[in-house]
PDB file with SEQRES, HELIX, SHEET and CRYST1 records, atoms N, CA, C and O in Angstrom:
SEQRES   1 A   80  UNK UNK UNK UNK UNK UNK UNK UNK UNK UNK UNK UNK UNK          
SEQRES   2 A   80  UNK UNK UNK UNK UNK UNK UNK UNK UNK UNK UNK UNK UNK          
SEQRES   3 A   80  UNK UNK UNK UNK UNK UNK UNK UNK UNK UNK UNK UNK UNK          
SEQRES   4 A   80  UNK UNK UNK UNK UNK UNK UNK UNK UNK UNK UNK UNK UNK          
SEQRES   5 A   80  UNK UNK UNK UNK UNK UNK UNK UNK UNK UNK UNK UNK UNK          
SEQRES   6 A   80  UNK UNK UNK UNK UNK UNK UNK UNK UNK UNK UNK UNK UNK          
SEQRES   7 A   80  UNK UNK                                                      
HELIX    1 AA1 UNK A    2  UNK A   30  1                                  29    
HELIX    2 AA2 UNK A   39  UNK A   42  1                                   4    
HELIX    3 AA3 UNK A   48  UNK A   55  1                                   8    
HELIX    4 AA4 UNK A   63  UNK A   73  1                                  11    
CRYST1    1.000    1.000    1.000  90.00  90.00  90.00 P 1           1          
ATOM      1  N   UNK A   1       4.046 -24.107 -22.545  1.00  0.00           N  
ATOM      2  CA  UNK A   1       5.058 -23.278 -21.923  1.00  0.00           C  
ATOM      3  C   UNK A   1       4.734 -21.799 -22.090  1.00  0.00           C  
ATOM      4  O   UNK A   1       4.966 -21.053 -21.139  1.00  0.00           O  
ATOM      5  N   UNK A   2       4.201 -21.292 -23.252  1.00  0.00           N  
ATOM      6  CA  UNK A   2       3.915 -20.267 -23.591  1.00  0.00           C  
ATOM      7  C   UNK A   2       3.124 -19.513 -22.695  1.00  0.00           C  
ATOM      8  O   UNK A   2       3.398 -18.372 -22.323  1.00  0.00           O  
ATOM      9  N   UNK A   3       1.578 -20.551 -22.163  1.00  0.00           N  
ATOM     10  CA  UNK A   3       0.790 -19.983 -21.076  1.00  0.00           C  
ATOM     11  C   UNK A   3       1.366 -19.585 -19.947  1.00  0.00           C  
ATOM     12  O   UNK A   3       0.832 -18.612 -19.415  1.00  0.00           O  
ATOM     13  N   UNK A   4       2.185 -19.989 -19.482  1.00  0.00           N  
ATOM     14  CA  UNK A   4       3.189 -19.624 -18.058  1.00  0.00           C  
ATOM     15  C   UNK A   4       3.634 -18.713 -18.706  1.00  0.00           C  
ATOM     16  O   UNK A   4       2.760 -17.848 -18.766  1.00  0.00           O  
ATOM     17  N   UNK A   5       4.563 -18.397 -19.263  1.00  0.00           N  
ATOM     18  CA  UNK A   5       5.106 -16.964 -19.737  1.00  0.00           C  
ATOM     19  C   UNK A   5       3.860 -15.703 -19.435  1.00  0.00           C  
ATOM     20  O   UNK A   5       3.757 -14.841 -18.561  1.00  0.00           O  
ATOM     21  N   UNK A   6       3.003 -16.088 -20.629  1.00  0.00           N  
ATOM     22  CA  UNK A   6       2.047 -15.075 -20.307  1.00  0.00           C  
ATOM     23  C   UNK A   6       1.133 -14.607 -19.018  1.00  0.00           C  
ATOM     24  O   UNK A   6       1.027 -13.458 -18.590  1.00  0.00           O  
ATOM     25  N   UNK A   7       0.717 -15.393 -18.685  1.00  0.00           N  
ATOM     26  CA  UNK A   7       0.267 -16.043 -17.026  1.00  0.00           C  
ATOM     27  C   UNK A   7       1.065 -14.699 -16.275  1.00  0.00           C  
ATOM     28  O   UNK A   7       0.678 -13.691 -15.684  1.00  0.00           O  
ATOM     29  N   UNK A   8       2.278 -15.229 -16.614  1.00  0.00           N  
ATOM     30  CA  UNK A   8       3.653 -13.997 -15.375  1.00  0.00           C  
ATOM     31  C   UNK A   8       3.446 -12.920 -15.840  1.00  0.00           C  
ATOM     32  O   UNK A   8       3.221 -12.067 -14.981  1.00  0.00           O  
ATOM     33  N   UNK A   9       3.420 -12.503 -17.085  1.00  0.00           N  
ATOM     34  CA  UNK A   9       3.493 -11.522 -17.590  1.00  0.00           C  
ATOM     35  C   UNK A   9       2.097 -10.360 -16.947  1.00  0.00           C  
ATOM     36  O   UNK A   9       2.055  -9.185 -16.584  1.00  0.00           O  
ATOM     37  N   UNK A  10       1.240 -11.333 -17.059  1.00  0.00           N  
ATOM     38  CA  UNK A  10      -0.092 -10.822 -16.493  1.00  0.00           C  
ATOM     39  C   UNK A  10      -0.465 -10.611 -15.229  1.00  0.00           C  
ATOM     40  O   UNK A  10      -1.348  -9.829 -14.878  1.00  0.00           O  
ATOM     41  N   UNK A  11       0.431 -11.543 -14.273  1.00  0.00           N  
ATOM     42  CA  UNK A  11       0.826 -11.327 -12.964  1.00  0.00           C  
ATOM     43  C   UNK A  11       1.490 -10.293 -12.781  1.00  0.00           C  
ATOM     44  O   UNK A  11       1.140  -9.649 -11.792  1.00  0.00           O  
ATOM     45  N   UNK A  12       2.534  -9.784 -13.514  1.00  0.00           N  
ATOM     46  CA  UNK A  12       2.848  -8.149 -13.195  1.00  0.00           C  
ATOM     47  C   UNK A  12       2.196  -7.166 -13.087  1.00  0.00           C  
ATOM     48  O   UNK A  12       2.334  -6.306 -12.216  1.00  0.00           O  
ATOM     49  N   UNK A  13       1.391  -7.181 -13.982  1.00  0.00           N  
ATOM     50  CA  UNK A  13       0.552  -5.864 -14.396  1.00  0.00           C  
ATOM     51  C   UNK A  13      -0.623  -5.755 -13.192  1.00  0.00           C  
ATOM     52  O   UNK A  13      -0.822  -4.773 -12.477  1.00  0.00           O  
ATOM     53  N   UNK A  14      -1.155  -6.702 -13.174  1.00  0.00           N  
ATOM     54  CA  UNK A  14      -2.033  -7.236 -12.129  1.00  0.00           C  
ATOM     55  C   UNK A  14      -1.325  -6.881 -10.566  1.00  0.00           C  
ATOM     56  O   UNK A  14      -1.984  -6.658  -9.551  1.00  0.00           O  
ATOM     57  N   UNK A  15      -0.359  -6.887 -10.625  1.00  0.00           N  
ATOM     58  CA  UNK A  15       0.065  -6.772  -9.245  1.00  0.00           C  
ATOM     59  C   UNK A  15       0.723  -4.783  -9.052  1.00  0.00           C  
ATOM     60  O   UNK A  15       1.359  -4.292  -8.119  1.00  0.00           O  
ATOM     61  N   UNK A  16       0.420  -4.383  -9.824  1.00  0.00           N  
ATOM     62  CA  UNK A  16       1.225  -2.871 -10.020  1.00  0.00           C  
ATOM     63  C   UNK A  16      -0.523  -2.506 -10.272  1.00  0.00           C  
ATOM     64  O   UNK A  16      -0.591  -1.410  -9.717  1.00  0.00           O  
ATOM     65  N   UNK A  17      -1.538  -2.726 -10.645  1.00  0.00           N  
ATOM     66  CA  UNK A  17      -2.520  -2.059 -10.577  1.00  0.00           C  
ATOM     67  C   UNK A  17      -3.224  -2.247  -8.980  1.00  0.00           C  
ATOM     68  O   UNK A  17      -4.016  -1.450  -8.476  1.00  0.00           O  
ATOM     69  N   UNK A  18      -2.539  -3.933  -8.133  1.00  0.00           N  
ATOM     70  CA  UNK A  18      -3.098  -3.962  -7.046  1.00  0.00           C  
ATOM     71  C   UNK A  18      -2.838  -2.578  -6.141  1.00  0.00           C  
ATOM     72  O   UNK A  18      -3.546  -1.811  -5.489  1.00  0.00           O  
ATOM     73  N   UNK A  19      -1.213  -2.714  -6.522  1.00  0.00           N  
ATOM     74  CA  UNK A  19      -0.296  -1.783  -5.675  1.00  0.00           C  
ATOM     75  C   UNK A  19      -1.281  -0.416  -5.129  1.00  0.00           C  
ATOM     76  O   UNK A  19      -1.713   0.051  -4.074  1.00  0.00           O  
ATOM     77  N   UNK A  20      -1.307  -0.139  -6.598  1.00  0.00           N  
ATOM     78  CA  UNK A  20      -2.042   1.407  -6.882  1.00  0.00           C  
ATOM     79  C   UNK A  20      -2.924   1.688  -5.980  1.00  0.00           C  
ATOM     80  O   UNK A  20      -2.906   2.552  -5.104  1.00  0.00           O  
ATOM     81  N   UNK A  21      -4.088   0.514  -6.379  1.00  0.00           N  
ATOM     82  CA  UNK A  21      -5.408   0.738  -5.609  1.00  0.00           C  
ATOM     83  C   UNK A  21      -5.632   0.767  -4.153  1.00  0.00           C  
ATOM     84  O   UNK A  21      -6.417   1.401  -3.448  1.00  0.00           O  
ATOM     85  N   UNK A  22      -4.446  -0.357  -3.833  1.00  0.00           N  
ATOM     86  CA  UNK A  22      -4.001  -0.027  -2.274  1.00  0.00           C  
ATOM     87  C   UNK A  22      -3.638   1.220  -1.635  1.00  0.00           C  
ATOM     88  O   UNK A  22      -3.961   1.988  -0.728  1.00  0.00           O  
ATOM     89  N   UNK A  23      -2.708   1.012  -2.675  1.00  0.00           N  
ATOM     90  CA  UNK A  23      -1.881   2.597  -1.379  1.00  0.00           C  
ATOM     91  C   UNK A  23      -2.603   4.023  -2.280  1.00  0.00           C  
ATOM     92  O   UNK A  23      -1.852   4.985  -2.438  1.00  0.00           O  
ATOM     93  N   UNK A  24      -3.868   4.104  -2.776  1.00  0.00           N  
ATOM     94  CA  UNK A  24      -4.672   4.872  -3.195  1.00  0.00           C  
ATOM     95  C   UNK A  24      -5.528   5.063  -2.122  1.00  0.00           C  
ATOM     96  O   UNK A  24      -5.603   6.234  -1.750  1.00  0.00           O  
ATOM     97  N   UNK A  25      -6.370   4.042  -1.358  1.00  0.00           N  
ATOM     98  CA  UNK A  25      -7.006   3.933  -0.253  1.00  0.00           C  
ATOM     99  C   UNK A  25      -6.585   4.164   1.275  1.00  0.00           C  
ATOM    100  O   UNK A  25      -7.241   4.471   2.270  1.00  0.00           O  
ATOM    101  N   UNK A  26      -4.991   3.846   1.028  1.00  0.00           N  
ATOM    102  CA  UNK A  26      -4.750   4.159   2.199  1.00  0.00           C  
ATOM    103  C   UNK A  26      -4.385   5.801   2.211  1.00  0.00           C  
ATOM    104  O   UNK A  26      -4.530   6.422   3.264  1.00  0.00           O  
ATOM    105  N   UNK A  27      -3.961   6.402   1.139  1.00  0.00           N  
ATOM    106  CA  UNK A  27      -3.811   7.636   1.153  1.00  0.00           C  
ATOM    107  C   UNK A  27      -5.447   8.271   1.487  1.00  0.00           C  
ATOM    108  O   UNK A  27      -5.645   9.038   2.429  1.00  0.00           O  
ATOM    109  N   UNK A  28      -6.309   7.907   0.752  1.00  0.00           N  
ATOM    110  CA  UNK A  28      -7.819   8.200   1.202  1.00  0.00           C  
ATOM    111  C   UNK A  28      -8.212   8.303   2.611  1.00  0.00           C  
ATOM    112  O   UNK A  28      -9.017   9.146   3.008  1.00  0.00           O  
ATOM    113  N   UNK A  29      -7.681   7.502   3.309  1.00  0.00           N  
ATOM    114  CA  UNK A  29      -8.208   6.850   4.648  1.00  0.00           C  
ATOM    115  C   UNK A  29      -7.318   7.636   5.727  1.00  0.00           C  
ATOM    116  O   UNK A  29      -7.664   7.878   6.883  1.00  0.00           O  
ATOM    117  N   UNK A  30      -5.736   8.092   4.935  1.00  0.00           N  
ATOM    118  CA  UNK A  30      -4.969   9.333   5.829  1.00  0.00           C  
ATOM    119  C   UNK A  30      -5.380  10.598   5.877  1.00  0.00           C  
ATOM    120  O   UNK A  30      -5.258  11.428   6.777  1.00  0.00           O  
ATOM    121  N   UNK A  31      -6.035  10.696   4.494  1.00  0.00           N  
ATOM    122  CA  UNK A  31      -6.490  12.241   4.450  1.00  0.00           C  
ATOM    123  C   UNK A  31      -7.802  12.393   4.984  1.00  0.00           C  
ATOM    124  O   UNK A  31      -8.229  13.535   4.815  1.00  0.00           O  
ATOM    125  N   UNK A  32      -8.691  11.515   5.652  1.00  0.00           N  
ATOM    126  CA  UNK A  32      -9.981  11.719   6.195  1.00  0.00           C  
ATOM    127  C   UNK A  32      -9.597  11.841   7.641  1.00  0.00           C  
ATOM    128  O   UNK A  32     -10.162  12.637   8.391  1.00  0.00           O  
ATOM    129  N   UNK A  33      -8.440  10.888   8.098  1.00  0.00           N  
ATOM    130  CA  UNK A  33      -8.520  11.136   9.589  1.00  0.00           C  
ATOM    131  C   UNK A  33      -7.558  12.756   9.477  1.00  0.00           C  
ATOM    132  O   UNK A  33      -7.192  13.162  10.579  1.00  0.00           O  
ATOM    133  N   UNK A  34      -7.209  13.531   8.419  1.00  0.00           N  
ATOM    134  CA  UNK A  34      -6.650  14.555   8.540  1.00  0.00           C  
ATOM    135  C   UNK A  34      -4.663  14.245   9.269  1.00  0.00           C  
ATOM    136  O   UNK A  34      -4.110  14.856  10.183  1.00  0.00           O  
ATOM    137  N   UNK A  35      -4.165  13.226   8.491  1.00  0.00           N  
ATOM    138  CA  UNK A  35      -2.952  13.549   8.976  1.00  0.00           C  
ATOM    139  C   UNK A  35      -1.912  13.130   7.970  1.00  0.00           C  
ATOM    140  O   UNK A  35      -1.963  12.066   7.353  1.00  0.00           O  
ATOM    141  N   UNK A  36      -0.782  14.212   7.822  1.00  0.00           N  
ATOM    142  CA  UNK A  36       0.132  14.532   7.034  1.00  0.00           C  
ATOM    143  C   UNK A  36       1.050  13.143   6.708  1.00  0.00           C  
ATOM    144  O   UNK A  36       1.356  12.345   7.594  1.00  0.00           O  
ATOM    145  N   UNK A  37       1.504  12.963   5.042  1.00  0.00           N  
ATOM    146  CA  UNK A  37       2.105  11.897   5.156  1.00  0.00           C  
ATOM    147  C   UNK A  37       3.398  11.880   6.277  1.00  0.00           C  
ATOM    148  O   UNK A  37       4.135  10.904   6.421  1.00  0.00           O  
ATOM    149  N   UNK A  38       3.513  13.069   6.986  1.00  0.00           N  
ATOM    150  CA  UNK A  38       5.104  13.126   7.964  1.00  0.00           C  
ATOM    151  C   UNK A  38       4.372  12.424   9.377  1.00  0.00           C  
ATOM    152  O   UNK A  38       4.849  11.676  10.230  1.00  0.00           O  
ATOM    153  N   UNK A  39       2.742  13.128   9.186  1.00  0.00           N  
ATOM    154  CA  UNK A  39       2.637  12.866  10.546  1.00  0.00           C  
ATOM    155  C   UNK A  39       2.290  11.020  10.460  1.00  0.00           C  
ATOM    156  O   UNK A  39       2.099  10.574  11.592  1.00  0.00           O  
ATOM    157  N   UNK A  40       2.197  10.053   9.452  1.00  0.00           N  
ATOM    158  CA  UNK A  40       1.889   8.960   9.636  1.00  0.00           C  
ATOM    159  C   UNK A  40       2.979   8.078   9.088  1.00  0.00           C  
ATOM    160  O   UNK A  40       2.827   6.874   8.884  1.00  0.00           O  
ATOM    161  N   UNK A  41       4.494   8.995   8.780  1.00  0.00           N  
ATOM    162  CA  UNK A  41       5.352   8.514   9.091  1.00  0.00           C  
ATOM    163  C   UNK A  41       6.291   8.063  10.250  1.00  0.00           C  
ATOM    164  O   UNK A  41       7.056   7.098  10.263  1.00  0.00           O  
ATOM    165  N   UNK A  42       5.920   9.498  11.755  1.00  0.00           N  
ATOM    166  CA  UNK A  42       6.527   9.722  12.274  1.00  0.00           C  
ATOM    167  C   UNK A  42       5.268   8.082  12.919  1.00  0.00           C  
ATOM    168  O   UNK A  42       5.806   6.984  12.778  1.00  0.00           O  
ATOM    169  N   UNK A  43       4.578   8.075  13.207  1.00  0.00           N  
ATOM    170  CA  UNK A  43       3.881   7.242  13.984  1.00  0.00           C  
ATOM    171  C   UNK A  43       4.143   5.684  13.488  1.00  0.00           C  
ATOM    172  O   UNK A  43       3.893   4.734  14.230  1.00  0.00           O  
ATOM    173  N   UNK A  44       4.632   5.540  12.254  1.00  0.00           N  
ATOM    174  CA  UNK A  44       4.391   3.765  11.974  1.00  0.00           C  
ATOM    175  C   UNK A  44       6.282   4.163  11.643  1.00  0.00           C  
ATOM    176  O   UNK A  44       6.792   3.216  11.044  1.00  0.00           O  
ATOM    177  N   UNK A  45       7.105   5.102  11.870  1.00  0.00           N  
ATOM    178  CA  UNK A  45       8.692   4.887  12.384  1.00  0.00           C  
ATOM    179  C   UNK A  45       9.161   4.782  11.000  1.00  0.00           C  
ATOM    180  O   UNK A  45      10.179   4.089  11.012  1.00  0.00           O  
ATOM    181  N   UNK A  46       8.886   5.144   9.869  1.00  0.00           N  
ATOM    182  CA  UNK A  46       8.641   5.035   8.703  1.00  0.00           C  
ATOM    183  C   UNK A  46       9.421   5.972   7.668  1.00  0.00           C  
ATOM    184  O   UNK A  46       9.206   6.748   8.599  1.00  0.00           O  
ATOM    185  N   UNK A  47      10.070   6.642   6.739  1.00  0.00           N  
ATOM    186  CA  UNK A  47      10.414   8.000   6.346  1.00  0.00           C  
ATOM    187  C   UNK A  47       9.331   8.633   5.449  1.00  0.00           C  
ATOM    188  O   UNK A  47       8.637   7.769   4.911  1.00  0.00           O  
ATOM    189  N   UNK A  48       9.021   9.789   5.165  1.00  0.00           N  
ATOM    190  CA  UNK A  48       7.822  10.391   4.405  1.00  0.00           C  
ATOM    191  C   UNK A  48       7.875   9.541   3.366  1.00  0.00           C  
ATOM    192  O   UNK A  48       7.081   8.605   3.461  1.00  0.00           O  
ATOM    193  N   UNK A  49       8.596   9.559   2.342  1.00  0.00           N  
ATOM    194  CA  UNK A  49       9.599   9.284   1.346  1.00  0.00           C  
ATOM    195  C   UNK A  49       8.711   7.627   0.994  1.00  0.00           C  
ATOM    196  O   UNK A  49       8.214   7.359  -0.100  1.00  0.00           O  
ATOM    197  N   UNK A  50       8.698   6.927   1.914  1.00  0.00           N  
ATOM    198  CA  UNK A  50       8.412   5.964   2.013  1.00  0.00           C  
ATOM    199  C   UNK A  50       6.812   5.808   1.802  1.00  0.00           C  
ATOM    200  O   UNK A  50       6.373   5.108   0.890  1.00  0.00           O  
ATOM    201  N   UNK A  51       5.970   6.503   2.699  1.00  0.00           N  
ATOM    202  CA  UNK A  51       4.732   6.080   3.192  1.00  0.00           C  
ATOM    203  C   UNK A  51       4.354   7.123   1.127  1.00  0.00           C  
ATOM    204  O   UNK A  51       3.706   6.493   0.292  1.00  0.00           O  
ATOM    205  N   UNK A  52       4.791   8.306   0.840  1.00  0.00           N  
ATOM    206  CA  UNK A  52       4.394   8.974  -0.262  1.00  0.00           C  
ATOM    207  C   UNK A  52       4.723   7.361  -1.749  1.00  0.00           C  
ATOM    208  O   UNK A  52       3.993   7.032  -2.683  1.00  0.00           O  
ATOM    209  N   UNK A  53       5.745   6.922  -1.415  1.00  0.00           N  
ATOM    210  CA  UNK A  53       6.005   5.126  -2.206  1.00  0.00           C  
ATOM    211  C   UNK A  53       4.488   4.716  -2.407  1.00  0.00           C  
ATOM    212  O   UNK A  53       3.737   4.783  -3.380  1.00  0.00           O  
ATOM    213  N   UNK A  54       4.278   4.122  -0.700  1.00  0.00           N  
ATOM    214  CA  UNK A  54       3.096   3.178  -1.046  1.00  0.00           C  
ATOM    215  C   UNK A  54       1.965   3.598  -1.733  1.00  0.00           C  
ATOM    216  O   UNK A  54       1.420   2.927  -2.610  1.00  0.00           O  
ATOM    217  N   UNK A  55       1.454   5.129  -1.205  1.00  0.00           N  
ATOM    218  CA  UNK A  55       0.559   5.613  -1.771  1.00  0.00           C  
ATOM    219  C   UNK A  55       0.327   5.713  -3.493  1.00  0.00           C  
ATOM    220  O   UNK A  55      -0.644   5.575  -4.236  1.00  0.00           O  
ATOM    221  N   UNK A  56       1.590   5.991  -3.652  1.00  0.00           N  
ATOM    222  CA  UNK A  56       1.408   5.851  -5.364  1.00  0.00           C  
ATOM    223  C   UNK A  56       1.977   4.558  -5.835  1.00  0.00           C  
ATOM    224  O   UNK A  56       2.872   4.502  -6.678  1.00  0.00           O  
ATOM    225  N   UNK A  57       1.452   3.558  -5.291  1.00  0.00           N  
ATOM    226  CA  UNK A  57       2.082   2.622  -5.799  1.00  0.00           C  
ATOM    227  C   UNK A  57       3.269   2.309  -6.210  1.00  0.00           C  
ATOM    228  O   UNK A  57       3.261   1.386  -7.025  1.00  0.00           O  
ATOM    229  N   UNK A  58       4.273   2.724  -5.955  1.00  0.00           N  
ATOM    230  CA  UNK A  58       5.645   2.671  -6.321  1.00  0.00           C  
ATOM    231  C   UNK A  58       6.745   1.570  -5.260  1.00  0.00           C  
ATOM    232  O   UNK A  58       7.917   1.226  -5.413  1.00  0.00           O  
ATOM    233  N   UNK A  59       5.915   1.317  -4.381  1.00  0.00           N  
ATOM    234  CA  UNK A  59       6.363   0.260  -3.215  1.00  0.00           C  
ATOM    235  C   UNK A  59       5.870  -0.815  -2.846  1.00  0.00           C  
ATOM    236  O   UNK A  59       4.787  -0.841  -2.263  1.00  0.00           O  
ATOM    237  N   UNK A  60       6.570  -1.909  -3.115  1.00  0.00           N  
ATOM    238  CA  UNK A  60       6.275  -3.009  -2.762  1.00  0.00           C  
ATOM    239  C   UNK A  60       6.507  -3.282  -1.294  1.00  0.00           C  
ATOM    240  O   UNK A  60       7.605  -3.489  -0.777  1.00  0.00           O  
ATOM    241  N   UNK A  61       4.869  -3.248  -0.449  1.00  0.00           N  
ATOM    242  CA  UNK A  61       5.782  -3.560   0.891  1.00  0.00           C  
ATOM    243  C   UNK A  61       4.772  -4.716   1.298  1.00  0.00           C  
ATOM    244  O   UNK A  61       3.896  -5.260   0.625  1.00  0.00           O  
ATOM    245  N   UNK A  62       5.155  -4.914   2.567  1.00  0.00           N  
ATOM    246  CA  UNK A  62       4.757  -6.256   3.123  1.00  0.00           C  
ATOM    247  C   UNK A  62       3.672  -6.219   3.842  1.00  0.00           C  
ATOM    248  O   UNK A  62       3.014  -5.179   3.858  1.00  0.00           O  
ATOM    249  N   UNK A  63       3.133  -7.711   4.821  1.00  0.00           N  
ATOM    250  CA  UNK A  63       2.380  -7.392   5.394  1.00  0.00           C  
ATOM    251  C   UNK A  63       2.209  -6.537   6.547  1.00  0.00           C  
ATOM    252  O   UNK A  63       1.259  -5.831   6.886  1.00  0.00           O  
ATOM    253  N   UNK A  64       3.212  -6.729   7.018  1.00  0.00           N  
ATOM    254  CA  UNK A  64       3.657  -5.670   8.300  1.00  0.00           C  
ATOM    255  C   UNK A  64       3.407  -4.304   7.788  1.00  0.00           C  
ATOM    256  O   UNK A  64       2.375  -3.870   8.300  1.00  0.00           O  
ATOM    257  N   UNK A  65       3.794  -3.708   7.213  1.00  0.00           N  
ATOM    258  CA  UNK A  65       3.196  -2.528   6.516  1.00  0.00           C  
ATOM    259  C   UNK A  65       2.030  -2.606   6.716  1.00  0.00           C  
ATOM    260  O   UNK A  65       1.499  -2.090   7.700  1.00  0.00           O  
ATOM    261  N   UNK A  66       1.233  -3.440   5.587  1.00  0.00           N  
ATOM    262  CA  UNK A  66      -0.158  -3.416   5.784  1.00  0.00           C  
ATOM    263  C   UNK A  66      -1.052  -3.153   7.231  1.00  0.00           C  
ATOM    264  O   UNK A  66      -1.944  -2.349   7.499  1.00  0.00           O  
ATOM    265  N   UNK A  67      -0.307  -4.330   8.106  1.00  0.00           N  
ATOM    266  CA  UNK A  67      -0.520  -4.274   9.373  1.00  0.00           C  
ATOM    267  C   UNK A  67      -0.549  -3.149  10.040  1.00  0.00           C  
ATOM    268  O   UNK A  67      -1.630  -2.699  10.420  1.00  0.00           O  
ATOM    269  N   UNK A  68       0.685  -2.475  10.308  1.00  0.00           N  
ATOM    270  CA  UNK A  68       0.892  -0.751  10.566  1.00  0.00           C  
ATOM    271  C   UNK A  68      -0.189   0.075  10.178  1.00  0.00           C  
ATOM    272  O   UNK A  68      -0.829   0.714  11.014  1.00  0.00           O  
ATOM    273  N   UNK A  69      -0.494   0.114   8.686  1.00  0.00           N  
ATOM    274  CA  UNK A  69      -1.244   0.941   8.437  1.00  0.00           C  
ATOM    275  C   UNK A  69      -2.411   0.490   9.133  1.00  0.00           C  
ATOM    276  O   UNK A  69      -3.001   1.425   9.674  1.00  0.00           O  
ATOM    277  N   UNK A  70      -3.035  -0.833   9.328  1.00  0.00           N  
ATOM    278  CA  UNK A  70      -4.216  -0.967   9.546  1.00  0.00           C  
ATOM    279  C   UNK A  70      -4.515  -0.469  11.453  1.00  0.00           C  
ATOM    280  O   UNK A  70      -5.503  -0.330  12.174  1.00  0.00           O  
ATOM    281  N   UNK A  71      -3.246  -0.363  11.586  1.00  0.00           N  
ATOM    282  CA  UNK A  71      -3.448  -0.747  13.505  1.00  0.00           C  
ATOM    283  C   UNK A  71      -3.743   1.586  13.307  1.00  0.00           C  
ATOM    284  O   UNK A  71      -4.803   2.115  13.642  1.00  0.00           O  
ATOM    285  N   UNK A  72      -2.656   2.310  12.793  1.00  0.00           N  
ATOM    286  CA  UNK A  72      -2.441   3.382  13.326  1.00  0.00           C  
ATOM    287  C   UNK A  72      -3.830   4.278  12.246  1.00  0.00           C  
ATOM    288  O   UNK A  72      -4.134   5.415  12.608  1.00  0.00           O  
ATOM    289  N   UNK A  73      -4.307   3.881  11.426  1.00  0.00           N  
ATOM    290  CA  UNK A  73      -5.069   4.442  10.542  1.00  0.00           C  
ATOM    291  C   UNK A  73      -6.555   3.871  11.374  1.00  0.00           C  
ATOM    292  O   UNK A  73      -7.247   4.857  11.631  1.00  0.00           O  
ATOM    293  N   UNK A  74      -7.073   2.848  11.751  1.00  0.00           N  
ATOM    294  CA  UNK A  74      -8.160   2.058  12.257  1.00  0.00           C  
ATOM    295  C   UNK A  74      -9.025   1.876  11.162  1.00  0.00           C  
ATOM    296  O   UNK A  74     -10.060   2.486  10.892  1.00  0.00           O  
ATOM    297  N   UNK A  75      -8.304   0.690  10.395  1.00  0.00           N  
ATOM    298  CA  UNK A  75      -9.307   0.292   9.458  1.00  0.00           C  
ATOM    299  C   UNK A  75      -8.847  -1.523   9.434  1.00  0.00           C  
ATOM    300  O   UNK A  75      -7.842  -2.199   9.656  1.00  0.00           O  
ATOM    301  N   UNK A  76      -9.741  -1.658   9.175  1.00  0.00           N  
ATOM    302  CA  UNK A  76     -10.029  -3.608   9.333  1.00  0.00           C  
ATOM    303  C   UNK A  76      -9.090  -4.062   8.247  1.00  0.00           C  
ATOM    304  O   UNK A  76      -9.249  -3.464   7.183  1.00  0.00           O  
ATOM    305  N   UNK A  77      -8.114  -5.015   8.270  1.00  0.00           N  
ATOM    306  CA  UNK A  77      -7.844  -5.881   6.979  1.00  0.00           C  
ATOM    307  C   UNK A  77      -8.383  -7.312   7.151  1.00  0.00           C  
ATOM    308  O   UNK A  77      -8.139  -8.137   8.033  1.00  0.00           O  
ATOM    309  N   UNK A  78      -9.532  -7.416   5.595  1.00  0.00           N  
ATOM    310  CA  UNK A  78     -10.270  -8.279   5.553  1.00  0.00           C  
ATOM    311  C   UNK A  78      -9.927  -9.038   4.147  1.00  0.00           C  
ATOM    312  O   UNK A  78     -10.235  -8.741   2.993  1.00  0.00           O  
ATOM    313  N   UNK A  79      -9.056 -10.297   4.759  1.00  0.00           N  
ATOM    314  CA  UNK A  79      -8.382 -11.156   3.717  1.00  0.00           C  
ATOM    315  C   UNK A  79      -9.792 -12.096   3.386  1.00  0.00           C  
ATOM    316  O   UNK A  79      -9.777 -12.555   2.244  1.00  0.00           O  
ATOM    317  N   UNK A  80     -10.416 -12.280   3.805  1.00  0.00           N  
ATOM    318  CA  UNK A  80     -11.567 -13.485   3.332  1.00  0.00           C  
ATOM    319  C   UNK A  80     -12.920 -12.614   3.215  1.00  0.00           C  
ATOM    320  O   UNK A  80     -13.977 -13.155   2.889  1.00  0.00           O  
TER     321      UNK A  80                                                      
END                                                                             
C-alpha cells in the first residue's frame, strides 16, 4: 500500500516539473516568433493572465490548449 502512496506522491512532483518545462517552451517558441503574451492571448481568445499561468507552470490546462498553442504558434505536437 505504501508503494501507491509514494508512486502519487511522485506523480505530483513529476507532473509540476512537466508543467514547467512545457509552458517554458512554449514561452520560448512565443518569444522567437516575436509576439506579446497579449498578442497570443488575443489570438487563442484566452486572458494574458492565463497564457503568463501556463508559461510558468502554474496552470494546469488541457489538450485543447495544447492544441491552440500548437495550431497559432506552428509547432508540431509529437505524442509518439
Amino acid at each position: 500500500m505504501n508503494i501507491n502512496i509514494e508512486k502519487s506522491n511522485g506523480y505530483e512532483n513529476f507532473a509540476v516539473e512537466n508543467r514547467k518545462k512545457l509552458g517554458a517552451e512554449i514561452k520560448r517558441i512565443r518569444e522567437k516568433k516575436e509576439y506579446s503574451q497579449e498578442d497570443l492571448a488575443v489570438m487563442m481568445n484566452v486572458s494574458r493572465t492565463t497564457i503568463s499561468k501556463i508559461e510558468n507552470g502554474k496552470f494546469n490546462f488541457s489538450i485543447d490548449y495544447l492544441s491552440k498553442f500548437s495550431f497559432f504558434l506552428e509547432f508540431p505536437i509529437n505524442l509518439i
